[in-house]
Structures are given as structure tokens and as C-alpha cells.
N, C-alpha and C positions, 0 to 999 in steps of 0.2 A: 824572546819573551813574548807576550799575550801582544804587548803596543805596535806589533809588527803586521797581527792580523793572522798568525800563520794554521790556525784552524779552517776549517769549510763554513760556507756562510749560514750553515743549517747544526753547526758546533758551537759548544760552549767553550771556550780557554780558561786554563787556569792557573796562573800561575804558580809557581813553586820557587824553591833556591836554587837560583843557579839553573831552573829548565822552566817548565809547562808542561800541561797534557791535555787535549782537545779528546772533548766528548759528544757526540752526537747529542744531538734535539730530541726528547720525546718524538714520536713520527717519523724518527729518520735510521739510521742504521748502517755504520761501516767503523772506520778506525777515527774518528775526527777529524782527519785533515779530508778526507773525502765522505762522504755522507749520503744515502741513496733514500727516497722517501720510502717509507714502508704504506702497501696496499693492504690496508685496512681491509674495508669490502674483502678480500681474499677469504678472512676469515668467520662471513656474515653476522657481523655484530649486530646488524641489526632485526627490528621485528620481519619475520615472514608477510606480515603486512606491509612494511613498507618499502622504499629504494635506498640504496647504498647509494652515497658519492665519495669517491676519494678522491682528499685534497691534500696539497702539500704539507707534509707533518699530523694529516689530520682526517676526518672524517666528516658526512654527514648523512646522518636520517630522514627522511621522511617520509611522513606517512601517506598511504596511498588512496587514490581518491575515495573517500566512502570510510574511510577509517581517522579515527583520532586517537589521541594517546593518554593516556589514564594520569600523565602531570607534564609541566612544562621545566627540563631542567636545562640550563644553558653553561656550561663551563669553558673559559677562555682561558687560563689559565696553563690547562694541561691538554692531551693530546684527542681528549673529547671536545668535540664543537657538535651541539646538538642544534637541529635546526627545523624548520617545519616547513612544508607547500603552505600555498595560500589558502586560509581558510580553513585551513586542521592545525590546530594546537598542539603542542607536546613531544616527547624527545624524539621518538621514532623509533627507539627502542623496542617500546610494547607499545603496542599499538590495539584498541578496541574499535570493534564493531559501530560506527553513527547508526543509530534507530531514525533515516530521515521519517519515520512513517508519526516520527511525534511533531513535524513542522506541517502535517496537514496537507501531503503534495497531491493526494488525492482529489477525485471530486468527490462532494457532499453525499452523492448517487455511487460512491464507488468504495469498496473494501482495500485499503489500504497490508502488505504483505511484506514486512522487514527481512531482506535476504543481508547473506556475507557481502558488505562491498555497496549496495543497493537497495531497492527496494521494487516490489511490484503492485500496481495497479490494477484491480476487475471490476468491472461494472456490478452493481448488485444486480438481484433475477428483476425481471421487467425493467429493466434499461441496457441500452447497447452503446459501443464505444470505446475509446483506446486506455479506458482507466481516467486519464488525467480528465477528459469531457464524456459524460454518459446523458445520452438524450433516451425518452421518457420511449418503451417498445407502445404503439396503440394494438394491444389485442385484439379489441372492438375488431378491425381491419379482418382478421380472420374468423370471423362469424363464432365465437366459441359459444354464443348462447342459444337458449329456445325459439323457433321460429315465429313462437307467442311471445316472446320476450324482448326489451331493448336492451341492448350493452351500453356500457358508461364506462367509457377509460377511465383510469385515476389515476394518479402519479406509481408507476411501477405495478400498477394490479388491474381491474375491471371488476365493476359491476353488472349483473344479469337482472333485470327485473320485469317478472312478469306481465306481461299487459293487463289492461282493463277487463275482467275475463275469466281470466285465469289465474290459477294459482299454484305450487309445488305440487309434484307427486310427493305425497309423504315416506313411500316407503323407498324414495330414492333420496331422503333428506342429508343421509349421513355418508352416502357414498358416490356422492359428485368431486372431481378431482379438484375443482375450483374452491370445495365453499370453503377452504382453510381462509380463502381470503375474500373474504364477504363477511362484514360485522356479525355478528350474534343478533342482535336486535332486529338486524333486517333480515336475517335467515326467517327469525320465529314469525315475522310481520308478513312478509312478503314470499317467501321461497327461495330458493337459489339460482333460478330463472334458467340453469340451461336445461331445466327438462320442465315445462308448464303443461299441467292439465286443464282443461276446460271447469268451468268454474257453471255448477248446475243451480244457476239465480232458481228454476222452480221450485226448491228444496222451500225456498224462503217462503213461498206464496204471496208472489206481489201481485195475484191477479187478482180479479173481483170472486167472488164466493160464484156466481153466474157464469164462470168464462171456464177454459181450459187454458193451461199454463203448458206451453212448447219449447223446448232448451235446444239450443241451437250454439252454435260454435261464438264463442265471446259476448253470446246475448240469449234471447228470448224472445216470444213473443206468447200476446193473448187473444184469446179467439172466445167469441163470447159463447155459451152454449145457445143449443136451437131451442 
């Protein structure tokens, strides 16, 4: 009978009249008196995301790095044992995509790109760098404006601003490759600074009514008449 022990230690005993009969374990597999774990994993139960482990009588899940799992179910019971890596939740079963691009791993300066598993980092235009740190490109450095003009770095851009002087060519106003980025305000006030014209002060007449008014490159001068 059962009080003898004469099943495998991975078998149930049962007694009956006059006999018994040993049953294998959930997880296990032969005649009861000997008993062979069955390899779960064999038959990938679980998600394509994540790893199989087979354990004695049993199995487990988990999800793989960059993925979590859509609930958390644990059964002890029977020949499911669900279980999870550090820091991923849920059965292993199914397993979902982490969007890490909603914890902000970016810099401030950088476009954040949610992949399968990951995520990728790029610096926005006017800043360079490995994604996670993007320092400020100075344009200025590569002379992009007028030679009548000074450049002004700005955070990711540059400003062009005409000298004392000068002013836009107008009919180069709409087709400088910069001024997407040059305010409105300072387009219409000042020009777009990579291409300055000379600016003809004698239009104005600030000479004497007695003198002759001579325009010269970023000025003027007057000369009195004879």
C-alpha cells in the first residue's frame, strides 16, 4: 500500500483495496513508480519576447530585457509557475513592447525614437552628440553670414545681423536658406544678415542744403559746396 512510499518521489499514491496505483506529478511523465520531468521550453510556451526556463515539474517566463507583460499571473498550484526578470512585470507569456521613450532617457536637445526591445536617441539639428548629451553646434564658427553682418549663436540656430550700414537685399529676402530661422520681426526690422547691402544714408539728406552728400560703404560723408 501508499505507507510503504512505493511510487517515485515526483508521483502521487493512491490507494485502493487490497492494491494502489501511482500517478506521475503534473510536470512529470512515465508509469508512477518512475517519473521523468517533462521539458516544457521543448514546446515554447512562452512569449517570443521572452526566455523559457525549465524546471523540475515546471516552467518559467520571462520577459526579455525591454519588454513587459500585459498582467502579472503566478500559479503554484499546478504545472504553471510564472515568473518575471528584475524589473519587468508579468507572466512571460505575452509579453509587450516598454515605450522607455515615456521615462525621458533622452536629452532635453535630443529626439527620443521607441524601437522593438529599446529605444534610440538623436540629437535635434543644431546640436551634436551621442543622443543621451547634445551640446549646442556654434554656426557662427563657420562664417554662414554677410561680411557686413555679425552672427549670434543661439541655442541650436544663429542669428545674421546686418551692421551699422547696411541693410537686406530685398529681393534676396525670401530666399536665404537660413531665414526659416531668424524671428519674423527681425527679418522685417533688420534683414536676414547673410547677404547685406550698403545702406545709401544720402537718400535721407542729412547734409546741409550748401554741401554735397557722398555714400560710401557703411557711411557717408559731406563736403560743403564751393
Amino acid at each position: 500500500d501508499c505507507t510503504s512510499n512505493p511510487c517515485s518521489p515526483n508521483a502521487t499514491c493512491t490507494n485502493t483495496t487490497g492494491s494502489f496505483y501511482c500517478t506521475c506529478n503534473n510536470g512529470f511523465t512515465g508509469n508512477g513508480t518512475t517519473c521523468t520531468d517533462i521539458d516544457e521550453c521543448a514546446s515554447n510556451p512562452c512569449s517570443p519576447n521572452a526566455t523559457c526556463t525549465n524546471t523540475s515539474g515546471s516552467f518559467l517566463c520571462a520577459c526579455n530585457n525591454g519588454f513587459t507583460a500585459k498582467a502579472t499571473s503566478t500559479n503554484t498550484t499546478g504545472r504553471f509557475i510564472f515568473t518575471s526578470k528584475s524589473d519587468f512585470k508579468g507572466n512571460g507569456t505575452t509579453c509587450n513592447d516598454i515605450n522607455e521613450c515615456a521615462s525621458n532617457p533622452c536629452s532635453p536637445n535630443a529626439t527620443c525614437t521607441n524601437m522593438t526591445g529599446s529605444f534610440l536617441c538623436t540629437c535635434n539639428n543644431g546640436f551634436t552628440g551621442n543622443g543621451t548629451t547634445c551640446a549646442d553646434i556654434d554656426e557662427c564658427a563657420s562664417n554662414p553670414c554677410s561680411p557686413n553682418a555679425t552672427c549670434t549663436n543661439t541655442s541650436g540656430s544663429f542669428l545674421c545681423t546686418c551692421s551699422n550700414g547696411f541693410t537686406k537685399l530685398r529681393f534676396l529676402y525670401c530666399s536665404m536658406s537660413c531665414s526659416s530661422k531668424i524671428p519674423v520681426s527681425f527679418l522685417a526690422s533688420l534683414g536676414n544678415g547673410t547677404t547685406c547691402a550698403d545702406v545709401d544714408e544720402c537718400a535721407s539728406n542729412p547734409c546741409s542744403p550748401n554741401a554735397t552728400c557722398t555714400n560710401t560703404t557703411g557711411s557717408f560723408f559731406c563736403t560743403c559746396n564751393s
